[in-house]
VOBA-338493 format. One record per residue (C-alpha): residue number from 1; residue in one letter; x, y, z. Coordinates in Angstrom, 2 decimals, m for minus. Layout:
<recs>
<rec seq="NUM" type="A" xx="X" yy="Y" zz="Z"/>
...
</recs>
This chain:
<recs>
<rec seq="1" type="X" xx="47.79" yy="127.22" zz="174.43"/>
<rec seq="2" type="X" xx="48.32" yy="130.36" zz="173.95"/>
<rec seq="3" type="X" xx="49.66" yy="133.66" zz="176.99"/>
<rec seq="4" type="X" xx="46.58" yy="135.16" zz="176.27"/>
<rec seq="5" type="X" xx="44.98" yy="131.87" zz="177.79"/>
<rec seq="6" type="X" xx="46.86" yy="131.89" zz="181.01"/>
<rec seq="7" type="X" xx="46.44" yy="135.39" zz="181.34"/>
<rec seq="8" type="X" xx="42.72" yy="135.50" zz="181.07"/>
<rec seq="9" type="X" xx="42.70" yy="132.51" zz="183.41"/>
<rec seq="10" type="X" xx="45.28" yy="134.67" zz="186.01"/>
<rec seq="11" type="X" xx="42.63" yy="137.02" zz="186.03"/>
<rec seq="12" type="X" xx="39.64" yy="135.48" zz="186.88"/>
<rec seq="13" type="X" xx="40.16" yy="135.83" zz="190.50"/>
<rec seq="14" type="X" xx="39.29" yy="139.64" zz="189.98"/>
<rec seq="15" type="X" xx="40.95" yy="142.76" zz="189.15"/>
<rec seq="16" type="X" xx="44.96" yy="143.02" zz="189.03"/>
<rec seq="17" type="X" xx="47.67" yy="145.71" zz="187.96"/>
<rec seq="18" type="X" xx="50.23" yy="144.28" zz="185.46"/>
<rec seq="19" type="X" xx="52.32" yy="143.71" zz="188.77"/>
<rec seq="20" type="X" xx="50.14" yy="141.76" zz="190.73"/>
<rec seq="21" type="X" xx="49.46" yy="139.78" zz="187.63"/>
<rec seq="22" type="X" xx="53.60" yy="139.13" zz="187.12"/>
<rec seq="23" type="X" xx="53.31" yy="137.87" zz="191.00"/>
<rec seq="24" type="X" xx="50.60" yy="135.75" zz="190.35"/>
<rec seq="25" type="X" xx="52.18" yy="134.26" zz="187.45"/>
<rec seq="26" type="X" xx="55.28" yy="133.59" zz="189.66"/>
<rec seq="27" type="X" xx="53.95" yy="131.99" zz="192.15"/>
<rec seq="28" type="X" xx="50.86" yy="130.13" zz="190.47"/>
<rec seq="29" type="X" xx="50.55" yy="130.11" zz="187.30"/>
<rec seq="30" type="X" xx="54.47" yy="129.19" zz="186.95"/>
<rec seq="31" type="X" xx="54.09" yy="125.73" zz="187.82"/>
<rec seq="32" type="X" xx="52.29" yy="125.74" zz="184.02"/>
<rec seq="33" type="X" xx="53.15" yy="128.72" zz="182.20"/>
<rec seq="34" type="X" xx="56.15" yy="130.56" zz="182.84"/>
<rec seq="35" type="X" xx="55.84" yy="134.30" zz="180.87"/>
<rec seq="36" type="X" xx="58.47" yy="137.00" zz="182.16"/>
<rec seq="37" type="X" xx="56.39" yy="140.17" zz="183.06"/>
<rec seq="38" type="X" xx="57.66" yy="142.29" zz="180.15"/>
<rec seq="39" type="X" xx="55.71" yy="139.97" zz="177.76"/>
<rec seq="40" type="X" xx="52.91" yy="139.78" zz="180.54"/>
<rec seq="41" type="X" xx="52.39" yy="143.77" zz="179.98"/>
<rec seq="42" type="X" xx="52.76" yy="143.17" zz="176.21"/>
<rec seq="43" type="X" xx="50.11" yy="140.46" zz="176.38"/>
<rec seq="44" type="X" xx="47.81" yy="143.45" zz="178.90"/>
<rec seq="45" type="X" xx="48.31" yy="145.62" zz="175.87"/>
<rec seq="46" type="X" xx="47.21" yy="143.27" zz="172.89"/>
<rec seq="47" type="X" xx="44.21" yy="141.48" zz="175.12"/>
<rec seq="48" type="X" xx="43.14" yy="145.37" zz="176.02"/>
<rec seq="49" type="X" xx="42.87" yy="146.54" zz="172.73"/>
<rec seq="50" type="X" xx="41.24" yy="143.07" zz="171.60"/>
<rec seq="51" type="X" xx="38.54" yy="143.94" zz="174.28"/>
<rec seq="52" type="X" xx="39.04" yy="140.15" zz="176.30"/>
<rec seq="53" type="X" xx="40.32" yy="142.36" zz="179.26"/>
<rec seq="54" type="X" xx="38.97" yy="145.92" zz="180.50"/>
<rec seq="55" type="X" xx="41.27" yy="147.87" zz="182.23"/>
<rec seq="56" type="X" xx="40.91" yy="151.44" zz="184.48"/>
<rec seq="57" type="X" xx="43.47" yy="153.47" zz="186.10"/>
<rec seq="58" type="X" xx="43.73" yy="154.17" zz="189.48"/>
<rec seq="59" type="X" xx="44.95" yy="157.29" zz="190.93"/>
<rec seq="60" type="X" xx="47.71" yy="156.93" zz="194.14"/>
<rec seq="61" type="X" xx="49.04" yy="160.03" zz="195.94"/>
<rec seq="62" type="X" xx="52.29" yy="158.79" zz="196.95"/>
<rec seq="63" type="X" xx="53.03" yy="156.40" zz="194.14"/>
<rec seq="64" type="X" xx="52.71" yy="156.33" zz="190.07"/>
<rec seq="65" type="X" xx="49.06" yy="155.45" zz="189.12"/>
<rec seq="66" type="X" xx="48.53" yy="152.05" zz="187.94"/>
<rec seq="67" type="X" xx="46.20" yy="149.88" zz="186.02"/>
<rec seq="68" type="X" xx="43.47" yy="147.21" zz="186.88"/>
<rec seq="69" type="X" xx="42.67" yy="144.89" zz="184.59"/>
<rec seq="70" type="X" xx="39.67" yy="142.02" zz="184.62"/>
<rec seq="71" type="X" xx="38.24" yy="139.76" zz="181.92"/>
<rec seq="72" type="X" xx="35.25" yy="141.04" zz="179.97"/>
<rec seq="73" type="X" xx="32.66" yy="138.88" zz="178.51"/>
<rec seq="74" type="X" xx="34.07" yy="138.22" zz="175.21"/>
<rec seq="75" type="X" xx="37.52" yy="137.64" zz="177.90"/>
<rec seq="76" type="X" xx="35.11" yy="134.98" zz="179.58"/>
<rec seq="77" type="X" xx="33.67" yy="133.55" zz="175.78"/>
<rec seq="78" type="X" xx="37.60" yy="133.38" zz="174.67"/>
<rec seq="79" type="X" xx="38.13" yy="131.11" zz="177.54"/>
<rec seq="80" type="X" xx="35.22" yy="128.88" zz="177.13"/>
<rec seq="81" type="X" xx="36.25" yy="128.67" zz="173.57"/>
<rec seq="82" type="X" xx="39.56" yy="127.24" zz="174.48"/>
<rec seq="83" type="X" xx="38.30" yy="124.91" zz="177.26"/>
<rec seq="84" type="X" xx="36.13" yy="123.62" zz="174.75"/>
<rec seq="85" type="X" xx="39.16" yy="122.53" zz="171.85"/>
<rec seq="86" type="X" xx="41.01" yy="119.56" zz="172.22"/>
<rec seq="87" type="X" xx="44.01" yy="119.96" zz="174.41"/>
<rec seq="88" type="X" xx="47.34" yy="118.81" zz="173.06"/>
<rec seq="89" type="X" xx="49.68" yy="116.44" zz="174.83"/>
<rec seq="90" type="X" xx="52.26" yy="118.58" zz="176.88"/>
<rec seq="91" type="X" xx="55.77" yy="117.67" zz="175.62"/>
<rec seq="92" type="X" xx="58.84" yy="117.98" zz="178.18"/>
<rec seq="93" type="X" xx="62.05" yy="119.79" zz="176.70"/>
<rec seq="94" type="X" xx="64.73" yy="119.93" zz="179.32"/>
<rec seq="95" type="X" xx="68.53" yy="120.48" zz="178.83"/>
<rec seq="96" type="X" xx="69.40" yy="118.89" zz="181.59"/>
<rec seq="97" type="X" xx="67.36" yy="115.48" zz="180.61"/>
<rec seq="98" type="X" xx="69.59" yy="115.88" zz="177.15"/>
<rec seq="99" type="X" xx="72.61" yy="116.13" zz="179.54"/>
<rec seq="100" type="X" xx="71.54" yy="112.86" zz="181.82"/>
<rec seq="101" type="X" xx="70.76" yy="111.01" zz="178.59"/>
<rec seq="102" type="X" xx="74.48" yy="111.62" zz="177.53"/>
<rec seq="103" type="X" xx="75.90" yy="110.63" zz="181.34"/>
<rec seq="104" type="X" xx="77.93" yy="107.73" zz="179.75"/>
<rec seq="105" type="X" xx="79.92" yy="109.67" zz="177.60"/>
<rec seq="106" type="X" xx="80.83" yy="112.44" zz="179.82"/>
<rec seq="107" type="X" xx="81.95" yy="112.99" zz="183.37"/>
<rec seq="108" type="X" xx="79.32" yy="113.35" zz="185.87"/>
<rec seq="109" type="X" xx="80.46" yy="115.76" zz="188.18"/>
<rec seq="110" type="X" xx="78.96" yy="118.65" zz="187.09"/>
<rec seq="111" type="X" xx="75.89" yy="116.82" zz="186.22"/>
<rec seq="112" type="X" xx="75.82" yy="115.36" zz="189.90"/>
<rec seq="113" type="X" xx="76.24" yy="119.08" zz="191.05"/>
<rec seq="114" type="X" xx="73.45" yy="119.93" zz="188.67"/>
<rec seq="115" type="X" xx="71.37" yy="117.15" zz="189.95"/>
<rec seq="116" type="X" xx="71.36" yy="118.21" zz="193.10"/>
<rec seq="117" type="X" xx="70.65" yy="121.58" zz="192.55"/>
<rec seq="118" type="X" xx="67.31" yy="120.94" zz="190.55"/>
<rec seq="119" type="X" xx="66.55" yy="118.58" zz="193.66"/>
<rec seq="120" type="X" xx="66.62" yy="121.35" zz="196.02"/>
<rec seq="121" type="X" xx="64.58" yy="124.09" zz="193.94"/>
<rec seq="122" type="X" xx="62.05" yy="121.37" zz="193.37"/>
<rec seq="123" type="X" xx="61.52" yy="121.22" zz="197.38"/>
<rec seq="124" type="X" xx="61.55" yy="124.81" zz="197.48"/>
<rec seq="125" type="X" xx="58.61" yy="124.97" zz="195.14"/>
<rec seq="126" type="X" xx="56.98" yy="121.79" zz="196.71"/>
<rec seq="127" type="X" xx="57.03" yy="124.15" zz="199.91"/>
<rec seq="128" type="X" xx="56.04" yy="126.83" zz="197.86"/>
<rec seq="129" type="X" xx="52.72" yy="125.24" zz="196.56"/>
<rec seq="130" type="X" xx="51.93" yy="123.45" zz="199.60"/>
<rec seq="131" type="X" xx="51.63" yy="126.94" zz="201.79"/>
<rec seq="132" type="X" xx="49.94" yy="128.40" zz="198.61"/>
<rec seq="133" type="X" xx="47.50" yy="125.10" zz="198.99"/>
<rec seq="134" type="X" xx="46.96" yy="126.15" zz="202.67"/>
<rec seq="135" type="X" xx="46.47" yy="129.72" zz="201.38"/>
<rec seq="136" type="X" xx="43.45" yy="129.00" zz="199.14"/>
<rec seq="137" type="X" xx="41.81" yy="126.61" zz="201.15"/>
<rec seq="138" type="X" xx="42.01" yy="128.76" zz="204.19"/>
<rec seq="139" type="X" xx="40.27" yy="126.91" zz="207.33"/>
<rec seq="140" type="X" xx="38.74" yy="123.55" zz="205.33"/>
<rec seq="141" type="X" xx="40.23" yy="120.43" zz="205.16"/>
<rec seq="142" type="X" xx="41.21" yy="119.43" zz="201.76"/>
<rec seq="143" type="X" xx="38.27" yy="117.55" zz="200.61"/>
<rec seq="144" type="X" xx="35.58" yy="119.75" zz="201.72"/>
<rec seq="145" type="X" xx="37.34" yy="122.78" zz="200.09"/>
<rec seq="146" type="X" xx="37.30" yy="120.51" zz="196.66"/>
<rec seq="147" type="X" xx="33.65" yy="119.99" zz="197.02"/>
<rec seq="148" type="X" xx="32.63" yy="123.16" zz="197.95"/>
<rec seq="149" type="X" xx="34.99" yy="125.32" zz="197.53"/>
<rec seq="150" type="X" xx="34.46" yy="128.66" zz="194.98"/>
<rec seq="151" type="X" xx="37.21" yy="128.55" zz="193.02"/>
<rec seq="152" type="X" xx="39.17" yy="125.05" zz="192.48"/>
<rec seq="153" type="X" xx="40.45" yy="125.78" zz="189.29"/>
<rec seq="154" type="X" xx="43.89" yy="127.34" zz="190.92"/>
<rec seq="155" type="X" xx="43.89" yy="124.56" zz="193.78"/>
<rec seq="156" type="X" xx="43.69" yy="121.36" zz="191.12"/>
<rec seq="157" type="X" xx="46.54" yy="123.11" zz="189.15"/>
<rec seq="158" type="X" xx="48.52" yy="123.87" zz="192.20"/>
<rec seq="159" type="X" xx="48.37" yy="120.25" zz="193.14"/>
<rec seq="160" type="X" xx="49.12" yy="119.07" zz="190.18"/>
<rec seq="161" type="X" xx="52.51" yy="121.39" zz="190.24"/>
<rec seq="162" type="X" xx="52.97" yy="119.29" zz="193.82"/>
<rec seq="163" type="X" xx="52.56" yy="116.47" zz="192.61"/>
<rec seq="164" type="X" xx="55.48" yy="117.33" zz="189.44"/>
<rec seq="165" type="X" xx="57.76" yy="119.08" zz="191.60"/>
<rec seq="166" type="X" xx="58.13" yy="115.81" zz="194.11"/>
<rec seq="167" type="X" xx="58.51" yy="113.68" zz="191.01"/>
<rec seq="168" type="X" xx="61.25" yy="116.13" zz="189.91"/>
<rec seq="169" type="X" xx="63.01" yy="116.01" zz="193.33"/>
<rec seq="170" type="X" xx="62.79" yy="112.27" zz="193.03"/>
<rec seq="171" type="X" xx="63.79" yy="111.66" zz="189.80"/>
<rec seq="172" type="X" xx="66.46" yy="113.85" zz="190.22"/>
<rec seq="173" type="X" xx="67.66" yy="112.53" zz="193.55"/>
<rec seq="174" type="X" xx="67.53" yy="109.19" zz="192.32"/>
<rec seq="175" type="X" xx="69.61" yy="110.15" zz="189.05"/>
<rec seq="176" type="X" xx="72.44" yy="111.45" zz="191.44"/>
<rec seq="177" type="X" xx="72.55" yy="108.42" zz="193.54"/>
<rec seq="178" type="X" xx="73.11" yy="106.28" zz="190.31"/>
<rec seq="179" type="X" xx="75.37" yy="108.04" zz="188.72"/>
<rec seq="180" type="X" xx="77.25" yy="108.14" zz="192.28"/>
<rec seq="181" type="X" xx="77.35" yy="104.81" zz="192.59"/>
<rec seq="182" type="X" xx="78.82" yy="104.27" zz="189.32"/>
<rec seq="183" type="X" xx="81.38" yy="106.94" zz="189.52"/>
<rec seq="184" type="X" xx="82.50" yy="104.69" zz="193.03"/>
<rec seq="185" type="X" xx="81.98" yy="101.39" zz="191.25"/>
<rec seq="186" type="X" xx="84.42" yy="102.91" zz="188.33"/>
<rec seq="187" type="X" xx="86.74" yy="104.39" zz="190.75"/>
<rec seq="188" type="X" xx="87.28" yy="100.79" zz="193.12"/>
<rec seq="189" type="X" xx="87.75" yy="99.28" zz="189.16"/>
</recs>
């Protein structure tokens, strides 16, 4: 997968400035795709100019203009075109798993500390998705808005960041009570 992918997927909700895109990416599209927003605008630019986006300008009084984009058709037959390959088997690459795979050869400590701290930004985000869950699914209960619901592309990926967020936290919070255990175990020794 490619930026361009995500990005043409951000924007099928409708129109958004290179800012609102950047928030969208940080609080959606993050849990798959993480892009900082100078490479979002870069990746505006390239999809602009390759005609998969369309973008106008708006005029503000008070405030710098800014830009809308949406996806155009060939945007839309890009998309399809990707849906349609094979998708490849994500692959995890994550310092601190290198870290926990060398906890007995080094002092845990830090890695305890570190631990913890990956536990508690995993909640935050499980909070985070949850209220954006509530957010897109306004009034309906869960399974009605996954029947009927217009969009459910953005709700099945947002549950699916749920759903690896509280494995995080749980992993994670398992990890440190291990490695405590052992570092009291050693220590009565």
């Amino acid at each position: 997968m490619a930026l361009r992918h995500a990005v043409l997927a951000a924007l099928l909700d409708g129109e958004l400035s290179g800012y609102q895109l950047a928030k969208a990416f940080d609080v959606g599209v993050a849990n798959f795709w993480y892009a900082q927003p100078q490479q979002l605008y870069a990746e505006l630019t390239r999809l602009e100019q390759q005609g998969l986006v369309a973008g106008r300008e708006v005029v503000q009084e008070s405030r710098p203009n800014k830009r809308l984009f949406h996806v155009t058709d060939a945007g839309l037959a890009e998309l399809e075109a990707f849906t349609a390959a094979s998708a490849k088997p994500a692959f995890v690459r994550d310092d601190l798993m290198v870290k926990v795979q060398a906890a007995d050869s080094v002092d845990t400590a830090t890695l305890i500390d570190q631990l913890t701290e990956r536990a508690e930004i995993a909640r935050a985000r499980v909070e985070l998705f949850e209220a954006l869950l509530r957010r897109l699914r306004g009034d309906r209960g869960e399974e009605d808005f996954l029947r009927h619901g217009d969009r459910i592309g953005p709700y099945l990926t947002c549950l699916r960041g749920v759903a690896f967020e509280q494995e995080n936290r749980d992993w994670c919070l398992r990890t440190v009570a291990v490695l405590e255990e052992r570092r009291h175990t050693r220590a009565r020794n």
